[in-house]
Backbone as a printed PyTorch tensor [residue, N CA C, xyz], in Angstrom:
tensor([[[  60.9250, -117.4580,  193.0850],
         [  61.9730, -117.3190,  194.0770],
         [  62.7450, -118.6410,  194.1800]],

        [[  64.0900, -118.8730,  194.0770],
         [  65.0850, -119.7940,  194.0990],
         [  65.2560, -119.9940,  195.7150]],

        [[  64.9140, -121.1570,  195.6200],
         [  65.2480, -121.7630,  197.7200],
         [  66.6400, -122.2230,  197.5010]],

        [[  67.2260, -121.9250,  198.3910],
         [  68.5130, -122.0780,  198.7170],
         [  69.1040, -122.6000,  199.7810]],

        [[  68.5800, -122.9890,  200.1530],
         [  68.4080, -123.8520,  202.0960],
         [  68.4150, -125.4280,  201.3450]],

        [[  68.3190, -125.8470,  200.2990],
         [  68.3890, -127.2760,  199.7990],
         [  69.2340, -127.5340,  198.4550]],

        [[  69.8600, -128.0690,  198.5650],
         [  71.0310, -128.5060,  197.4420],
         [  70.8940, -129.8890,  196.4510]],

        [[  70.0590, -129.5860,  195.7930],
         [  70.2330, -131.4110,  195.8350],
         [  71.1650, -131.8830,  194.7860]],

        [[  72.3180, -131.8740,  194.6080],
         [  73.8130, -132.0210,  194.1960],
         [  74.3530, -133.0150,  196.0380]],

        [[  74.1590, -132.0240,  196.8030],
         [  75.1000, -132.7350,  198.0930],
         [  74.0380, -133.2960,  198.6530]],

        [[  72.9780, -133.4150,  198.5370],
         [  71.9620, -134.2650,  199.3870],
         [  72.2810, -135.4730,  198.2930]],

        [[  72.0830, -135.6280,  197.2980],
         [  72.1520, -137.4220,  196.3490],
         [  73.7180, -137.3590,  197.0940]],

        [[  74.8600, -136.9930,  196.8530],
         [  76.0730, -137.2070,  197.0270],
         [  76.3250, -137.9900,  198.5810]],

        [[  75.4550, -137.0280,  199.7720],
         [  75.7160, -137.3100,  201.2500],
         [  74.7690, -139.2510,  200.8750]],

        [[  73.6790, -139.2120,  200.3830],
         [  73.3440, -140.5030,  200.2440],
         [  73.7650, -141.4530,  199.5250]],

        [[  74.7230, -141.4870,  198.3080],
         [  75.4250, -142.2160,  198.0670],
         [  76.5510, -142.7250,  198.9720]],

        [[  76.9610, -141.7400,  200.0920],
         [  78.2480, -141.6590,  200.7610],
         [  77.6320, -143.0710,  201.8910]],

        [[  76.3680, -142.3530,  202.2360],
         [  75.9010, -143.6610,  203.8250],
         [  75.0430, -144.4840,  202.9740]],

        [[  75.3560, -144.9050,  201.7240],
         [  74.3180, -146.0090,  201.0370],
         [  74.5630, -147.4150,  201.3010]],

        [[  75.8780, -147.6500,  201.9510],
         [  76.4690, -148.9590,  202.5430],
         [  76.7220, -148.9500,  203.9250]],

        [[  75.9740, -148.0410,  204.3090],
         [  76.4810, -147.9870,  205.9570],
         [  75.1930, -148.3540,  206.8650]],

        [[  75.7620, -148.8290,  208.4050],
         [  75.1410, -148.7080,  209.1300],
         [  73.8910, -148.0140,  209.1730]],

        [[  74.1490, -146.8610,  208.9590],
         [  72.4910, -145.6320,  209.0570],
         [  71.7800, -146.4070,  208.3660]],

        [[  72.4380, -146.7020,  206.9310],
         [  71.0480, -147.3230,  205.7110],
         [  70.4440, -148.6370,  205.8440]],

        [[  70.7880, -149.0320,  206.9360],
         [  70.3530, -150.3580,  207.5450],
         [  69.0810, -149.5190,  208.5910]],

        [[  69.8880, -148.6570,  209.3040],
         [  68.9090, -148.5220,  210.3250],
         [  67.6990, -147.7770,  209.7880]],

        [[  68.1640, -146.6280,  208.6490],
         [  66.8780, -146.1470,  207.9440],
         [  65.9850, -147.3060,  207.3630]],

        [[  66.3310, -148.6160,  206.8620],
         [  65.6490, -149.7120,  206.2710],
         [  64.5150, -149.9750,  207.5760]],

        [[  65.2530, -150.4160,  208.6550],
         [  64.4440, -151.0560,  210.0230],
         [  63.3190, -149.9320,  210.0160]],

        [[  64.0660, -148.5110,  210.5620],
         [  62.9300, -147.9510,  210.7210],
         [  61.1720, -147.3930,  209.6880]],

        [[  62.1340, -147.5590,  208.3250],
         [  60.7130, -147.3430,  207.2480],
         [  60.0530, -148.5000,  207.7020]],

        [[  60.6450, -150.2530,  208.1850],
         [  59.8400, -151.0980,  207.7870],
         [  58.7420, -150.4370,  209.0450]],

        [[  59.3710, -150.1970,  210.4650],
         [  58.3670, -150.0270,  211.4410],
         [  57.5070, -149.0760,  211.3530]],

        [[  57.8880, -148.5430,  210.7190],
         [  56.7370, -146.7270,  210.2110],
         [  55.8330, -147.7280,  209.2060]],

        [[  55.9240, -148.9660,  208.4510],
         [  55.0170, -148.9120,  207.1280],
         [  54.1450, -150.2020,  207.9860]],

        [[  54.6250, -150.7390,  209.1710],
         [  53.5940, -151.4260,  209.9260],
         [  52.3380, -150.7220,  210.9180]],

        [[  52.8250, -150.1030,  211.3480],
         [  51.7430, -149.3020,  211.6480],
         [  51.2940, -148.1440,  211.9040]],

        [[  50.5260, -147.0300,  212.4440],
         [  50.4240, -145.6340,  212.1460],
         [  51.5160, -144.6150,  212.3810]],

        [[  51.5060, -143.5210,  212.1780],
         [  52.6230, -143.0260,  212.8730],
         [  52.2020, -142.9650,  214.3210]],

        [[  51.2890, -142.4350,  214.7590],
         [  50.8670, -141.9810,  215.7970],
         [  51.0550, -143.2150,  217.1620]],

        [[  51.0010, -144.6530,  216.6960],
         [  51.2260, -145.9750,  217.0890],
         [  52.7840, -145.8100,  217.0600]],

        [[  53.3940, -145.4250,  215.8050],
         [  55.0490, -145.5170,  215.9590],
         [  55.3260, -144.1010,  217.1170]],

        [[  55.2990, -143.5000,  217.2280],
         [  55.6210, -142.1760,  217.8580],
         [  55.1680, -142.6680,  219.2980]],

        [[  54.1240, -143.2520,  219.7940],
         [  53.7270, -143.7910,  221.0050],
         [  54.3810, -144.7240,  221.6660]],

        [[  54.7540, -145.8930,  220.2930],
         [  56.1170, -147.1710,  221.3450],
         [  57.4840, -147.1480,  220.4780]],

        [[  57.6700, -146.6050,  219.9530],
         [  58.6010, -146.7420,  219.2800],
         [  59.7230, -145.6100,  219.3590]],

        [[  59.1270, -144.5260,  219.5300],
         [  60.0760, -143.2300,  219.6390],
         [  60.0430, -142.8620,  220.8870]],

        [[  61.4980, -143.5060,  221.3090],
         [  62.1430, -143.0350,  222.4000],
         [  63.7010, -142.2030,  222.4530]],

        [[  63.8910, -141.5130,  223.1650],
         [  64.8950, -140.5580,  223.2050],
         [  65.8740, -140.5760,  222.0200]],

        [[  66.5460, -141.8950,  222.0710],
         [  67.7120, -142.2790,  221.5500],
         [  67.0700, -142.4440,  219.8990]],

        [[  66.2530, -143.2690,  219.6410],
         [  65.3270, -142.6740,  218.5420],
         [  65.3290, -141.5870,  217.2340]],

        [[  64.7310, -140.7440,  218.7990],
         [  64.3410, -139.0420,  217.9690],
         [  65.7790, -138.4700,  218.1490]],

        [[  66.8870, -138.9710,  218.0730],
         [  68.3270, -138.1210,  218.4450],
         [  68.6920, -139.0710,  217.0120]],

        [[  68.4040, -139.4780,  217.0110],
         [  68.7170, -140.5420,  215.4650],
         [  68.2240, -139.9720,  214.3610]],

        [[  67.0060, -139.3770,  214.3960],
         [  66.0920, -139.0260,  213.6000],
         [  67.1830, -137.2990,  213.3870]],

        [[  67.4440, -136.8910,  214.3580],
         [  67.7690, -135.0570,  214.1090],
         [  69.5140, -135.2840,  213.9000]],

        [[  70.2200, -136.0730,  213.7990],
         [  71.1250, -136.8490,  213.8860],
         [  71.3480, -136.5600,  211.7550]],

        [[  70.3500, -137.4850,  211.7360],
         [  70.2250, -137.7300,  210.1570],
         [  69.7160, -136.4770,  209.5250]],

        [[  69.1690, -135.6530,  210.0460],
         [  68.5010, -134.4600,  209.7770],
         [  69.9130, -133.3150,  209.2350]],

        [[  70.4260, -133.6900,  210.4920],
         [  72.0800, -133.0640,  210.5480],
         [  73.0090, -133.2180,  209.5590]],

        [[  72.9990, -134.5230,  208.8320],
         [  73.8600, -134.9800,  207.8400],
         [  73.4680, -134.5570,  206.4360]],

        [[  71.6080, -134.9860,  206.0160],
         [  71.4440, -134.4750,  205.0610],
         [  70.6000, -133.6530,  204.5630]],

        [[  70.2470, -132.1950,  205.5340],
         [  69.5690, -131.2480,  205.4990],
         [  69.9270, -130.5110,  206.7850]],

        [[  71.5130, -130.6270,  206.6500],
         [  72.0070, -129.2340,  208.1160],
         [  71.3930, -127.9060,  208.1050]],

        [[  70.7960, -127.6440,  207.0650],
         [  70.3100, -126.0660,  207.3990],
         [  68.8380, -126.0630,  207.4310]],

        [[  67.7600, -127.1730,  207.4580],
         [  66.6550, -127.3590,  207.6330],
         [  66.7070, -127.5910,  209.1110]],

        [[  67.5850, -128.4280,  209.6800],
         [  67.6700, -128.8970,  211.1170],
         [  68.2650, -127.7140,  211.8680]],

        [[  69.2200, -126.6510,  211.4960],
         [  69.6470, -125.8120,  212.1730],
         [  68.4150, -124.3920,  212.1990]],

        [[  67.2030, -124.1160,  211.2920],
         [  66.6290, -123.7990,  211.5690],
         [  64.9480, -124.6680,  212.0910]],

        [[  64.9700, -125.8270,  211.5600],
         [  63.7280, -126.5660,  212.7040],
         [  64.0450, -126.6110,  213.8720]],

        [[  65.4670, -127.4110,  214.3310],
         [  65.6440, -128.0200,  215.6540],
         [  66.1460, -127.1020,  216.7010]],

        [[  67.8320, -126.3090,  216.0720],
         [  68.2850, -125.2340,  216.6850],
         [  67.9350, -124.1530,  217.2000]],

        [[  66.9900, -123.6050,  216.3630],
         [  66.5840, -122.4530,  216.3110],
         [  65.4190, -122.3580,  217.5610]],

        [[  64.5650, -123.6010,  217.0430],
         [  63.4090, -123.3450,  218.3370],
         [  63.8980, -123.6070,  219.3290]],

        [[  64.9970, -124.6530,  219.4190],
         [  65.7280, -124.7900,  221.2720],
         [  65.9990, -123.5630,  221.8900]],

        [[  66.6800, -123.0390,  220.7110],
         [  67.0740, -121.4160,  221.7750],
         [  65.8510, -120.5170,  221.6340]],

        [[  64.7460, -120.8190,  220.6080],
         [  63.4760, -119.9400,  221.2830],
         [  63.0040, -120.1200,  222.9910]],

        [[  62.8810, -121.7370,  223.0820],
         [  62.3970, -122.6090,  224.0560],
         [  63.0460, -121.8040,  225.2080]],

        [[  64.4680, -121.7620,  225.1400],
         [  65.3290, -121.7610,  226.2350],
         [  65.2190, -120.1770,  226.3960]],

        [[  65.2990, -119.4410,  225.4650],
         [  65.0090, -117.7060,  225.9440],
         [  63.3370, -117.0110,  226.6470]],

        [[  62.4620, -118.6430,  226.1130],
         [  61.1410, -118.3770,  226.9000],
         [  61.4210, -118.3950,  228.3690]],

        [[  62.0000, -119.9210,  228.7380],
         [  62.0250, -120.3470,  229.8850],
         [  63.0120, -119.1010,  230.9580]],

        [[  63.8190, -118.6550,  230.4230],
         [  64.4390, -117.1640,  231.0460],
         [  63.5000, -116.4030,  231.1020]]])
């Protein structure tokens, strides 16, 4: 079966595009803080709001249809529970 939810033609392309930018600085910072210590240690002081909106942010740019069914999809599960 051929997956089709991943392109990787426009995923290398979208990363060549932010390979001089801002993000690829901030993706640098954050691998270094993920490769200092556990995740579970990073996720405890390190991931705060603004963070994890960074993280689904980037999710958005180079895997919009992984994030529109991880992130999107369960919000409006979440939100049709809470109704």
């Amino acid at each position: 079966m051929h997956e089709t939810r991943f392109n990787v033609p426009e995923y290398v392309m979208k990363r060549f595009q932010y390979l001089q930018s801002r993000w690829s600085n901030e993706m640098l910072a954050n691998r270094q803080k993920l490769s200092m210590v556990s995740s579970s240690a990073f996720t405890e002081k390190s991931l705060d709001s603004s963070m994890m909106n960074w993280f689904i942010q980037s999710a958005d740019i180079f895997f919009p249809k992984f994030k529109r069914i991880l992130v999107d999809e369960k919000d409006m599960e979440l939100f049709r529970h809470i109704d």
